[in-house]
mmCIF file of the N, C-alpha and C atoms, coordinates in Angstrom:
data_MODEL
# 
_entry.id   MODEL 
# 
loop_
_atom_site.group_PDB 
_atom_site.id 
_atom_site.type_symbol 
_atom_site.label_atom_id 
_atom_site.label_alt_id 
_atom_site.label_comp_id 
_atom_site.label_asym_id 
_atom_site.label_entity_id 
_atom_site.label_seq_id 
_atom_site.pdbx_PDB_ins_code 
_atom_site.Cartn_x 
_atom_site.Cartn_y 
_atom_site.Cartn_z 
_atom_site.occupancy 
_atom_site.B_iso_or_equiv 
_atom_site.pdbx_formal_charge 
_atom_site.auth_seq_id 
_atom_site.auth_comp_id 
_atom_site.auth_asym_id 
_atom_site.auth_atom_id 
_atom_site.pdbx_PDB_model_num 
ATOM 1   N N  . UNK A 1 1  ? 90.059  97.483  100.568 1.00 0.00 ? 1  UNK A N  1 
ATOM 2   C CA . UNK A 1 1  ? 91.296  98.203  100.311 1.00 0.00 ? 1  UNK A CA 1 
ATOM 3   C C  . UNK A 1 1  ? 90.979  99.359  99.361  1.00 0.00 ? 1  UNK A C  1 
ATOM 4   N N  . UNK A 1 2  ? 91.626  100.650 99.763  1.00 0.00 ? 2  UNK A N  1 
ATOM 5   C CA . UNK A 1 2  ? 91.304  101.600 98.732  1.00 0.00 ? 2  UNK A CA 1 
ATOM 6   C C  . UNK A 1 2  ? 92.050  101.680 97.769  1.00 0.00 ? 2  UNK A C  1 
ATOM 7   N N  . UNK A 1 3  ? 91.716  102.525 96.678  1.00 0.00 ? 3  UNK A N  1 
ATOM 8   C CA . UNK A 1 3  ? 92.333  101.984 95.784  1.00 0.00 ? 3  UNK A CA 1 
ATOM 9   C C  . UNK A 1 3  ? 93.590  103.043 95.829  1.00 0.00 ? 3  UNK A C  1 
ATOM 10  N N  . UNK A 1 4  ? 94.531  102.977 95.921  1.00 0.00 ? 4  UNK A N  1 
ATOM 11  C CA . UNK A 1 4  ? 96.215  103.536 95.738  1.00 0.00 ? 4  UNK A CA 1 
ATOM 12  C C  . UNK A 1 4  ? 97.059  103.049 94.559  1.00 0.00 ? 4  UNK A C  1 
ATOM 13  N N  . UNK A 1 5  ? 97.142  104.494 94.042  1.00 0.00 ? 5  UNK A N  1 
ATOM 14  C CA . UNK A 1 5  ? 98.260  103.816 92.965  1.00 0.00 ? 5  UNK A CA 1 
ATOM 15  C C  . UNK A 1 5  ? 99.606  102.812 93.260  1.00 0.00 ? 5  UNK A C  1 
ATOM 16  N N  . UNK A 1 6  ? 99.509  102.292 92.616  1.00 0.00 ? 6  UNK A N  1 
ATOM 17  C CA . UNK A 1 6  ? 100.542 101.184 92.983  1.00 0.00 ? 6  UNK A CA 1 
ATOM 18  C C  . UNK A 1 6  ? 102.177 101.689 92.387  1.00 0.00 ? 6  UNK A C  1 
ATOM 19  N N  . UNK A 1 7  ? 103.090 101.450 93.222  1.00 0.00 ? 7  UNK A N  1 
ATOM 20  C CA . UNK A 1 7  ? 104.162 102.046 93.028  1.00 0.00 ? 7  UNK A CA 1 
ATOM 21  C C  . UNK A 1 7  ? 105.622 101.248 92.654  1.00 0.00 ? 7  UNK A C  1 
ATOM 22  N N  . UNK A 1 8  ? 105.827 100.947 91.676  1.00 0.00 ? 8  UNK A N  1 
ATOM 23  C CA . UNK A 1 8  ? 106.735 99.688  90.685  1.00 0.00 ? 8  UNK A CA 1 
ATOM 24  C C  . UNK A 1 8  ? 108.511 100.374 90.640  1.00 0.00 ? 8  UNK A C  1 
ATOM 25  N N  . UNK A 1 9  ? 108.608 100.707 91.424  1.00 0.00 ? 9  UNK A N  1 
ATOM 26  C CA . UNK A 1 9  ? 110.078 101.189 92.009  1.00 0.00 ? 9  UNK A CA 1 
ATOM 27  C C  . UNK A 1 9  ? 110.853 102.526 91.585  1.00 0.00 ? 9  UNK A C  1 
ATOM 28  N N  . UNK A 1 10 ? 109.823 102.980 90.509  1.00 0.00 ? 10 UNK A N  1 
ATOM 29  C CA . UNK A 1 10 ? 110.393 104.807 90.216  1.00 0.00 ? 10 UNK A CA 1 
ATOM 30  C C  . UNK A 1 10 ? 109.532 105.591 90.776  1.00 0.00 ? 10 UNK A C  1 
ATOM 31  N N  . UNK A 1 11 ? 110.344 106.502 90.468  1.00 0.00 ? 11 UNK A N  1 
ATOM 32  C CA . UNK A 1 11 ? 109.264 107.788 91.524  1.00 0.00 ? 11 UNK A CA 1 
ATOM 33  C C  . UNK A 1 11 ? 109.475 108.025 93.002  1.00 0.00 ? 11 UNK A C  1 
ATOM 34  N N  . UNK A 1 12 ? 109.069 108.631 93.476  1.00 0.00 ? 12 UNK A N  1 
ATOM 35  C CA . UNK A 1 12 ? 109.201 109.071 94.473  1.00 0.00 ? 12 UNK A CA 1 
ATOM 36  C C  . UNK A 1 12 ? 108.865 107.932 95.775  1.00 0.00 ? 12 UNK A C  1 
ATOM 37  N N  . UNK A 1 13 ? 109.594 107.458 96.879  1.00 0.00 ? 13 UNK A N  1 
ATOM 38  C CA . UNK A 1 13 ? 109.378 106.473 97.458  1.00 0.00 ? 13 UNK A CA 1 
ATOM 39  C C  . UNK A 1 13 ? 108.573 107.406 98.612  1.00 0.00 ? 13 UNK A C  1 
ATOM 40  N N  . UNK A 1 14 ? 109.181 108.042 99.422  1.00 0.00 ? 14 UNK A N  1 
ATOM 41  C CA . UNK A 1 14 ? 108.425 109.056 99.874  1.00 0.00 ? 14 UNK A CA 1 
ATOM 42  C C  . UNK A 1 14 ? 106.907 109.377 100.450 1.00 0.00 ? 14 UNK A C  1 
ATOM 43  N N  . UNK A 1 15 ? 106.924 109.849 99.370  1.00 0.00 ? 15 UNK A N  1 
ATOM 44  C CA . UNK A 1 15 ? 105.716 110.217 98.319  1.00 0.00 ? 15 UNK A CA 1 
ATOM 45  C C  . UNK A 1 15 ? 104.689 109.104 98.255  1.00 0.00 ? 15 UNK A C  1 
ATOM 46  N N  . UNK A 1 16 ? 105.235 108.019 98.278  1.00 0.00 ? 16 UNK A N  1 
ATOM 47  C CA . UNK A 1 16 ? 104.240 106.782 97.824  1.00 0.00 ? 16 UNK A CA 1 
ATOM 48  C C  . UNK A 1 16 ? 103.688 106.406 99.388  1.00 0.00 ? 16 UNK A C  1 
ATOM 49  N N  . UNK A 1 17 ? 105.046 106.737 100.551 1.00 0.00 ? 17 UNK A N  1 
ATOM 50  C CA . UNK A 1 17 ? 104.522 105.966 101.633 1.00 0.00 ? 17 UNK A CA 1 
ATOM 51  C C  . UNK A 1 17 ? 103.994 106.868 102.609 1.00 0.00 ? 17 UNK A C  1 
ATOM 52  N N  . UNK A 1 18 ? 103.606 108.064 102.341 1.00 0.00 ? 18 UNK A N  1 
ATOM 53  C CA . UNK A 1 18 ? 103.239 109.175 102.838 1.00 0.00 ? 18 UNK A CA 1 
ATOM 54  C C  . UNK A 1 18 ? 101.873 109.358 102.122 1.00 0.00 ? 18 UNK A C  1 
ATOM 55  N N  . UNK A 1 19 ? 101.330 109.244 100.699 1.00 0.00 ? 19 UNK A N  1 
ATOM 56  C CA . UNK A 1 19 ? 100.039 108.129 100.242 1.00 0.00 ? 19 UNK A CA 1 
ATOM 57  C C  . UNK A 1 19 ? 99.540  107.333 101.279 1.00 0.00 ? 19 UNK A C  1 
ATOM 58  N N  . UNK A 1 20 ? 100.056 106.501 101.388 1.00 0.00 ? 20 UNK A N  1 
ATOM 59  C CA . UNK A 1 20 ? 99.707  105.449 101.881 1.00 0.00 ? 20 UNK A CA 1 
ATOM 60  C C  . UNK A 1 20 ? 98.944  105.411 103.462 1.00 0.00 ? 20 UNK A C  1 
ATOM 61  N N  . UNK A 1 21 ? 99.693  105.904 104.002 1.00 0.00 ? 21 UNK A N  1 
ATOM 62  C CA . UNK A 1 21 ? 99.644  106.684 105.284 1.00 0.00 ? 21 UNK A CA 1 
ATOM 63  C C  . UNK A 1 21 ? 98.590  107.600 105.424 1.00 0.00 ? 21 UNK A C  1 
ATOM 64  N N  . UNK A 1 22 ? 97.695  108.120 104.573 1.00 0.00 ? 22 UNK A N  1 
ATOM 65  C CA . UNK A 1 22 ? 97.273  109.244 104.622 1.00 0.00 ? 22 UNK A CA 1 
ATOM 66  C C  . UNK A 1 22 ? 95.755  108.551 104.197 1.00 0.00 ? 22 UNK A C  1 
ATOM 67  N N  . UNK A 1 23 ? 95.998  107.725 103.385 1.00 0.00 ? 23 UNK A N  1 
ATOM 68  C CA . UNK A 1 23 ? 95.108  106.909 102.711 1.00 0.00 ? 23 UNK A CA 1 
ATOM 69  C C  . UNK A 1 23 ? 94.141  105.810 103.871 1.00 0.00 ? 23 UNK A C  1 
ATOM 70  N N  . UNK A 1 24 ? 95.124  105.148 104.641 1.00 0.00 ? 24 UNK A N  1 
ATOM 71  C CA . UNK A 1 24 ? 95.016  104.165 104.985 1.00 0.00 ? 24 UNK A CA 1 
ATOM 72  C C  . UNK A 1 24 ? 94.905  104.231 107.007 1.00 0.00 ? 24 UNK A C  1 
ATOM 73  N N  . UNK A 1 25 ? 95.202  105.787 107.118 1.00 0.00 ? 25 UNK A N  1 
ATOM 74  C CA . UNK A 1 25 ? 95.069  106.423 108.655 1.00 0.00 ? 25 UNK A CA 1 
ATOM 75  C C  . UNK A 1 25 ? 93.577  107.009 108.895 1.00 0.00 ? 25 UNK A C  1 
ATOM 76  N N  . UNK A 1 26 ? 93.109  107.353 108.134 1.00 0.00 ? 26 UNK A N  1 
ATOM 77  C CA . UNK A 1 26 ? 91.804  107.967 108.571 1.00 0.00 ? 26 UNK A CA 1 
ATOM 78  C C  . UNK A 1 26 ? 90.555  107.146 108.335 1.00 0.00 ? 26 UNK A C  1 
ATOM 79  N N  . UNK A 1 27 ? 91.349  105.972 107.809 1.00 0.00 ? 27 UNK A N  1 
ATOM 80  C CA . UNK A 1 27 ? 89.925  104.566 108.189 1.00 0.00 ? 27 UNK A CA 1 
ATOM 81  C C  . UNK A 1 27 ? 90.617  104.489 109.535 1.00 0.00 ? 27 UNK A C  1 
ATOM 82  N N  . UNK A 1 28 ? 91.423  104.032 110.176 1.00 0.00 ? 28 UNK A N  1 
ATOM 83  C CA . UNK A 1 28 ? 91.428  104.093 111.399 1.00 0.00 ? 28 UNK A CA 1 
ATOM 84  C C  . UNK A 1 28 ? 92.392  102.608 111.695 1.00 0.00 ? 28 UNK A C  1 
ATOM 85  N N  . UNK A 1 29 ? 93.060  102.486 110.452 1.00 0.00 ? 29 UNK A N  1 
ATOM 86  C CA . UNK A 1 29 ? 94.255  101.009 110.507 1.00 0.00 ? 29 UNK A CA 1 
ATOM 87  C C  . UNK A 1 29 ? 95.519  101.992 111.084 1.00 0.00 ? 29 UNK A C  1 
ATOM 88  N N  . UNK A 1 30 ? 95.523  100.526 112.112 1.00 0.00 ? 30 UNK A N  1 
ATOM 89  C CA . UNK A 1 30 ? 97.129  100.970 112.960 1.00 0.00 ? 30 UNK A CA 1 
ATOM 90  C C  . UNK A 1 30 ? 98.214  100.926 112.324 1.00 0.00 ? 30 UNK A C  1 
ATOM 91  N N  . UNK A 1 31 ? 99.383  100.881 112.558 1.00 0.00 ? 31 UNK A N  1 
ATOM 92  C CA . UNK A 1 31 ? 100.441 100.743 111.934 1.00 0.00 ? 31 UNK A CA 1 
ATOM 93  C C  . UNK A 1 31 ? 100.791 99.216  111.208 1.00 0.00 ? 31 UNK A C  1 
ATOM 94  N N  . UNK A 1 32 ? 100.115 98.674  112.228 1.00 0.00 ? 32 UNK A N  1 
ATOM 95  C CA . UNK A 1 32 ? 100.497 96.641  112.338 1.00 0.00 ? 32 UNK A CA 1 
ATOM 96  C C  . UNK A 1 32 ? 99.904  96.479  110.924 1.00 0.00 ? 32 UNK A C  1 
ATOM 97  N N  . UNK A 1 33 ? 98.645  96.901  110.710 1.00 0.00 ? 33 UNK A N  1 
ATOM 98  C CA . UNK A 1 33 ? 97.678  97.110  109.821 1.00 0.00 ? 33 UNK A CA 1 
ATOM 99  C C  . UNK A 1 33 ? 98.271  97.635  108.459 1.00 0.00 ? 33 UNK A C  1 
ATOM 100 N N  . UNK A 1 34 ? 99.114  98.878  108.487 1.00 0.00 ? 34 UNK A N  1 
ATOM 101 C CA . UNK A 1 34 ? 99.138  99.094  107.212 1.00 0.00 ? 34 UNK A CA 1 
ATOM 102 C C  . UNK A 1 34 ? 100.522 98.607  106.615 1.00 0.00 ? 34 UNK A C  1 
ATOM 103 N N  . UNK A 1 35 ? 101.008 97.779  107.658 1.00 0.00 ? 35 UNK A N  1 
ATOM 104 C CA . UNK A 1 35 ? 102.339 97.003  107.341 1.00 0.00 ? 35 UNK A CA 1 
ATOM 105 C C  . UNK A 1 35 ? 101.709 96.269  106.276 1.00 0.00 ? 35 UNK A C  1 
ATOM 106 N N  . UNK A 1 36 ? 100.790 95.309  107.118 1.00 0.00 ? 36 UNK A N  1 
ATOM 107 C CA . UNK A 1 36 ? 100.392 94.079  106.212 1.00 0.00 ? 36 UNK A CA 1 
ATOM 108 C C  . UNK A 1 36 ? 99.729  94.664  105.073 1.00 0.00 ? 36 UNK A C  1 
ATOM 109 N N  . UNK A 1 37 ? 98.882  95.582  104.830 1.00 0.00 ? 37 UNK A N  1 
ATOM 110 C CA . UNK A 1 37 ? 98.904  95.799  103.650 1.00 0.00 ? 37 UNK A CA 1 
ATOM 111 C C  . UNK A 1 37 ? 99.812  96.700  102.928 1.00 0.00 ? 37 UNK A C  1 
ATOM 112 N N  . UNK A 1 38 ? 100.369 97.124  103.190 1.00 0.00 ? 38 UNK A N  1 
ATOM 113 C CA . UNK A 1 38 ? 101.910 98.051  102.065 1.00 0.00 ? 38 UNK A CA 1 
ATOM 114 C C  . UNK A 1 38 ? 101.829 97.032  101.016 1.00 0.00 ? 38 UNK A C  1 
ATOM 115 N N  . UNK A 1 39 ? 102.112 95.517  100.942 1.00 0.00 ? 39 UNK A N  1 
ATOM 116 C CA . UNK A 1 39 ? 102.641 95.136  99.957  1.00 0.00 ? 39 UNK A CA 1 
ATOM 117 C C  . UNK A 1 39 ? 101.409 95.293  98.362  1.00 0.00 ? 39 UNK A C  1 
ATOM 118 N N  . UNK A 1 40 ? 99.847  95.379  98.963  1.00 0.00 ? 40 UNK A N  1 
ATOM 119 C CA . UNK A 1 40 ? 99.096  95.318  98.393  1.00 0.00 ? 40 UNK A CA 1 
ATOM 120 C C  . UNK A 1 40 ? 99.250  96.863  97.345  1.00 0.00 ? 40 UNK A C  1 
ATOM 121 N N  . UNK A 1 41 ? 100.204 97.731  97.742  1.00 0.00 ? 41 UNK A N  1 
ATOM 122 C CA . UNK A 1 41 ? 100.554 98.943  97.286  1.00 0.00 ? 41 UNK A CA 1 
ATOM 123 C C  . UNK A 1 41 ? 101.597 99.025  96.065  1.00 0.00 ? 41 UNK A C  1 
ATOM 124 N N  . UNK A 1 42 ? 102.207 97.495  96.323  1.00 0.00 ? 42 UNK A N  1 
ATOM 125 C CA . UNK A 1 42 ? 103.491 97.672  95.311  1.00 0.00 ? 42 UNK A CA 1 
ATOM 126 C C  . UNK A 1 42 ? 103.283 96.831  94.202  1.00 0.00 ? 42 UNK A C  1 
ATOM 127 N N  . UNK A 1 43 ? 104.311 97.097  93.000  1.00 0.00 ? 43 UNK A N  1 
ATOM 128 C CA . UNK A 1 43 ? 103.976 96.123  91.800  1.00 0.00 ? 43 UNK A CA 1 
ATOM 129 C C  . UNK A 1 43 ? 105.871 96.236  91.239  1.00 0.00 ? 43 UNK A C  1 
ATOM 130 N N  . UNK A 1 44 ? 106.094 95.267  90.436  1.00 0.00 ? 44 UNK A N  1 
ATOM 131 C CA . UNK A 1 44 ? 106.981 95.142  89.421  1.00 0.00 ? 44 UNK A CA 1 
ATOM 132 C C  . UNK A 1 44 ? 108.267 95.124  91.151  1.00 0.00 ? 44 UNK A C  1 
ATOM 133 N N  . UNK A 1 45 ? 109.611 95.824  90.258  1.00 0.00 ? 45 UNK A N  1 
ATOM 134 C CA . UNK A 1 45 ? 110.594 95.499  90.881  1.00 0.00 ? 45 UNK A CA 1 
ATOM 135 C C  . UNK A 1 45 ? 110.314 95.610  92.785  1.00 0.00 ? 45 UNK A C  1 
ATOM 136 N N  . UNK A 1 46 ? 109.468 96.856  92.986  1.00 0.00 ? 46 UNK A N  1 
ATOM 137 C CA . UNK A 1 46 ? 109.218 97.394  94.312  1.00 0.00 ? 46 UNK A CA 1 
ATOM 138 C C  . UNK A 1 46 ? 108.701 96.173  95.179  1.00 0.00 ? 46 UNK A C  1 
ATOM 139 N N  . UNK A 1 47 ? 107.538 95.318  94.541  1.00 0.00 ? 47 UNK A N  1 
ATOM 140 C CA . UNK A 1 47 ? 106.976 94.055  94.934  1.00 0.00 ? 47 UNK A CA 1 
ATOM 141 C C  . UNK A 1 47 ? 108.160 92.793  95.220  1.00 0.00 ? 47 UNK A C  1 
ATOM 142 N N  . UNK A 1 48 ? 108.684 92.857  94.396  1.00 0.00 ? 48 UNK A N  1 
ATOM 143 C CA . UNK A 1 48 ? 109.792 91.579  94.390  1.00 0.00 ? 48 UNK A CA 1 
ATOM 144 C C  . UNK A 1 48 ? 110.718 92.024  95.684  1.00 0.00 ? 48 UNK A C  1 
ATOM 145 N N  . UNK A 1 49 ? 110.855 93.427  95.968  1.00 0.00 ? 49 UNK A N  1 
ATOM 146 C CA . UNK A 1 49 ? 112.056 93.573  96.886  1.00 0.00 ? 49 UNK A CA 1 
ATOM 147 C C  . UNK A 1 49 ? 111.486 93.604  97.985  1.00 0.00 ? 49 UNK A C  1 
ATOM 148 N N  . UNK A 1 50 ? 110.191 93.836  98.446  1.00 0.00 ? 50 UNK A N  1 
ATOM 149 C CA . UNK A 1 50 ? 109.101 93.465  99.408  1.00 0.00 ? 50 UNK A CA 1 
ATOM 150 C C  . UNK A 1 50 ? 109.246 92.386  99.694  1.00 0.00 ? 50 UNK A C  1 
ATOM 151 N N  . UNK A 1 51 ? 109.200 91.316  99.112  1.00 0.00 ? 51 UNK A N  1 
ATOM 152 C CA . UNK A 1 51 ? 108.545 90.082  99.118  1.00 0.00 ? 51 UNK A CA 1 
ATOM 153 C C  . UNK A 1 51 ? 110.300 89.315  99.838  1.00 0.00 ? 51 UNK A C  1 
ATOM 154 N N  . UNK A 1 52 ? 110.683 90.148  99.258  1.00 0.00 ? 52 UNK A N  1 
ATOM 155 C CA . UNK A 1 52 ? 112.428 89.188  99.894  1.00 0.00 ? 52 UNK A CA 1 
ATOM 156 C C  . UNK A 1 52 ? 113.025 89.934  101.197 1.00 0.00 ? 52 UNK A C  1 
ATOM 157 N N  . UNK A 1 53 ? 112.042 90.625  101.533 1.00 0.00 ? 53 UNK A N  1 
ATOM 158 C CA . UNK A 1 53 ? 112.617 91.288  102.941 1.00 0.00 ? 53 UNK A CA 1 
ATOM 159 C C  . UNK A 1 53 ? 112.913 90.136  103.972 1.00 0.00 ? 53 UNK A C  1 
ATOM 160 N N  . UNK A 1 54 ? 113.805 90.250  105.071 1.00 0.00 ? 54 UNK A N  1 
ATOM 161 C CA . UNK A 1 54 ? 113.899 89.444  105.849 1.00 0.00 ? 54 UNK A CA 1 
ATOM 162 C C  . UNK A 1 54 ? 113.509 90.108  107.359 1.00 0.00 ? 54 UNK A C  1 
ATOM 163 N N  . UNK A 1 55 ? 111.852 89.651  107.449 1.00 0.00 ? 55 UNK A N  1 
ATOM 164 C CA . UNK A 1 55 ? 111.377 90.457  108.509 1.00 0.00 ? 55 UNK A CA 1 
ATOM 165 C C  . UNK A 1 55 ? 111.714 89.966  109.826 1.00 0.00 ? 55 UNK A C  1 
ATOM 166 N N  . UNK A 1 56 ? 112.566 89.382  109.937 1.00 0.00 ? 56 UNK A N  1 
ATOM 167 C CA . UNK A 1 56 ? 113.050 89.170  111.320 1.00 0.00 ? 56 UNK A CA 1 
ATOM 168 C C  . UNK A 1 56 ? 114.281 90.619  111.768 1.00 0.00 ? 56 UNK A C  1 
ATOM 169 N N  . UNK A 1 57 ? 114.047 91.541  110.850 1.00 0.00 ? 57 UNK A N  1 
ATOM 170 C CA . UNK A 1 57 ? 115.103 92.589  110.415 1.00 0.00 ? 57 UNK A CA 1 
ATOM 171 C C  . UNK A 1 57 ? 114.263 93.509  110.825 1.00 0.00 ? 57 UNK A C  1 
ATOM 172 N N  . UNK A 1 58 ? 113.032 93.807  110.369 1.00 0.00 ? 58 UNK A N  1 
ATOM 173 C CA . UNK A 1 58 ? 111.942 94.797  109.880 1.00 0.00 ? 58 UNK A CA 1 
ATOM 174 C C  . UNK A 1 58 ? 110.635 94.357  110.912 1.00 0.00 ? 58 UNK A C  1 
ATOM 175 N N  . UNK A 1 59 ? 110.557 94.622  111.892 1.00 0.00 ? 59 UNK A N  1 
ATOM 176 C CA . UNK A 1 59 ? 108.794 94.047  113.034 1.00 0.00 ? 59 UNK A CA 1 
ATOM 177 C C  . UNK A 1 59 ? 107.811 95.252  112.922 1.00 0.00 ? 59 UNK A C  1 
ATOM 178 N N  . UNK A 1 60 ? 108.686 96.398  112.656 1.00 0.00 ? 60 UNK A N  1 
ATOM 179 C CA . UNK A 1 60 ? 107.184 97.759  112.558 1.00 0.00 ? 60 UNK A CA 1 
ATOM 180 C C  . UNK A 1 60 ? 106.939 98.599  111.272 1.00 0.00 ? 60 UNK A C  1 
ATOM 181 N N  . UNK A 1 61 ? 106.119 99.125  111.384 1.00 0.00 ? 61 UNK A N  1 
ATOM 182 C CA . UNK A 1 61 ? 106.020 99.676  110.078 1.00 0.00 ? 61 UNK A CA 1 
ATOM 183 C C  . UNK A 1 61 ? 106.769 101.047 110.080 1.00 0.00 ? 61 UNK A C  1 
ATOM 184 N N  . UNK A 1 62 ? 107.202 101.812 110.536 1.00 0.00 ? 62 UNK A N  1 
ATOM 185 C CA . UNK A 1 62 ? 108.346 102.742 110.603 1.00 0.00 ? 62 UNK A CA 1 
ATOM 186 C C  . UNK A 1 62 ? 109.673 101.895 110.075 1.00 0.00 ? 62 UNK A C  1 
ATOM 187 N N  . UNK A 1 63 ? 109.894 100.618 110.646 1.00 0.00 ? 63 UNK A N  1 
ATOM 188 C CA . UNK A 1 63 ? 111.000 99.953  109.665 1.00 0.00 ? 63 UNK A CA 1 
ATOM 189 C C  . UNK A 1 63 ? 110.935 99.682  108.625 1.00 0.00 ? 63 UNK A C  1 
ATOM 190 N N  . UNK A 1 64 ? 109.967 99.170  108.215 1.00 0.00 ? 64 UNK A N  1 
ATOM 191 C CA . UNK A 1 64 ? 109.374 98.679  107.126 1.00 0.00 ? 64 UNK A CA 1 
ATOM 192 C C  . UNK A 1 64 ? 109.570 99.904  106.015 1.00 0.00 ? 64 UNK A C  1 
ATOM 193 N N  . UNK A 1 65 ? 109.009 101.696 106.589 1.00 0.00 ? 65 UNK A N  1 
ATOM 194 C CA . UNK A 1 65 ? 108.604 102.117 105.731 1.00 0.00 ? 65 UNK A CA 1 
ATOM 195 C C  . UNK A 1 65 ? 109.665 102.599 105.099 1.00 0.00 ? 65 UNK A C  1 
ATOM 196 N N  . UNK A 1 66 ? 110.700 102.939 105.834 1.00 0.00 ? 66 UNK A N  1 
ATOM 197 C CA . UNK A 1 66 ? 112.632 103.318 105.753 1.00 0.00 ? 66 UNK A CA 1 
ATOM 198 C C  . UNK A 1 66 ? 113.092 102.677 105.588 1.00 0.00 ? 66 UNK A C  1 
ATOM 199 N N  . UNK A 1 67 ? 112.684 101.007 105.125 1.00 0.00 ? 67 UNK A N  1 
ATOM 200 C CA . UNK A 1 67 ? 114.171 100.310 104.030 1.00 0.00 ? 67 UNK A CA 1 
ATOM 201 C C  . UNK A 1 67 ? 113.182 100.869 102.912 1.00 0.00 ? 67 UNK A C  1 
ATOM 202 N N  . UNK A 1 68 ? 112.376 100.308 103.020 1.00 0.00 ? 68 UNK A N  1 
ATOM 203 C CA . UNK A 1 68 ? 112.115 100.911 101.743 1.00 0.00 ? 68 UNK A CA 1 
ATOM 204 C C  . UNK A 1 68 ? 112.121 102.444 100.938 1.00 0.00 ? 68 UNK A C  1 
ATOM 205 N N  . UNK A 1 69 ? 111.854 103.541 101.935 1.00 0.00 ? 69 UNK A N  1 
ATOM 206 C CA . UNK A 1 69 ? 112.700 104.467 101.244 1.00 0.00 ? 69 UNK A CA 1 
ATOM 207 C C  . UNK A 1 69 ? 114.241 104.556 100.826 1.00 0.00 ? 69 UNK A C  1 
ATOM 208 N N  . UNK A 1 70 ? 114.596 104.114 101.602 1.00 0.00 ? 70 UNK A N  1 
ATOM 209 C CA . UNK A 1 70 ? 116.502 104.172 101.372 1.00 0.00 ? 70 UNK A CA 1 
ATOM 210 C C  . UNK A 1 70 ? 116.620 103.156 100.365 1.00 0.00 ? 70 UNK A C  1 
ATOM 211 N N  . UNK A 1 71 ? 115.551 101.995 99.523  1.00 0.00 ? 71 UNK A N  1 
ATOM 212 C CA . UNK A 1 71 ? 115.660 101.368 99.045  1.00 0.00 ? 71 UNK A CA 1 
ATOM 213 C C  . UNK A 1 71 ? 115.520 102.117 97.590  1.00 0.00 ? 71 UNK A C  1 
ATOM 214 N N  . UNK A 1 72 ? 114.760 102.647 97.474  1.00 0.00 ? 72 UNK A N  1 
ATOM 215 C CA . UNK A 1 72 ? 114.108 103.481 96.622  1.00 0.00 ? 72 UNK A CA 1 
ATOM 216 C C  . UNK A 1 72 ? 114.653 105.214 96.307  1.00 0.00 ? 72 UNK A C  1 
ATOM 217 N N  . UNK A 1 73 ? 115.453 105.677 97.049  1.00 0.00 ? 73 UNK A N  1 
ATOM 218 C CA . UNK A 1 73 ? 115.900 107.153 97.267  1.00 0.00 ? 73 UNK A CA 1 
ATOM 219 C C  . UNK A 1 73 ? 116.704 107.326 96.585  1.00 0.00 ? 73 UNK A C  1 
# 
């Protein structure tokens, strides 16, 4: 895993998952891929609201990546 600042629920949500994306696309991880690791990206409140998602809600990482902006915006 590279190393990405980890993002604890201020700041720019954005920003963090557009990082991430950028970070984590040119090793050559699919989307499925950088689902499962997003959470390895978050810390403090951002982590906790991760962790209580109800992914029967959320299956791709385009969903995934838009609650969490609108979570965060």
């Amino acid at each position: 895993m590279p190393n990405i600042k980890k993002f604890n629920g201020t700041g720019n949500p954005t920003s963090h998952v557009r990082h991430v994306i950028n970070t984590l696309k040119p090793m050559g991880l699919n989307n499925e891929l950088i689902a499962q690791l997003f959470q390895r990206t978050l810390t403090g409140s951002a982590l906790d609201w991760f962790l209580t998602l109800e992914f029967v809600h959320y299956h791709t990482w385009p969903e995934i990546a838009n609650a969490f902006i609108k979570q965060y915006a």
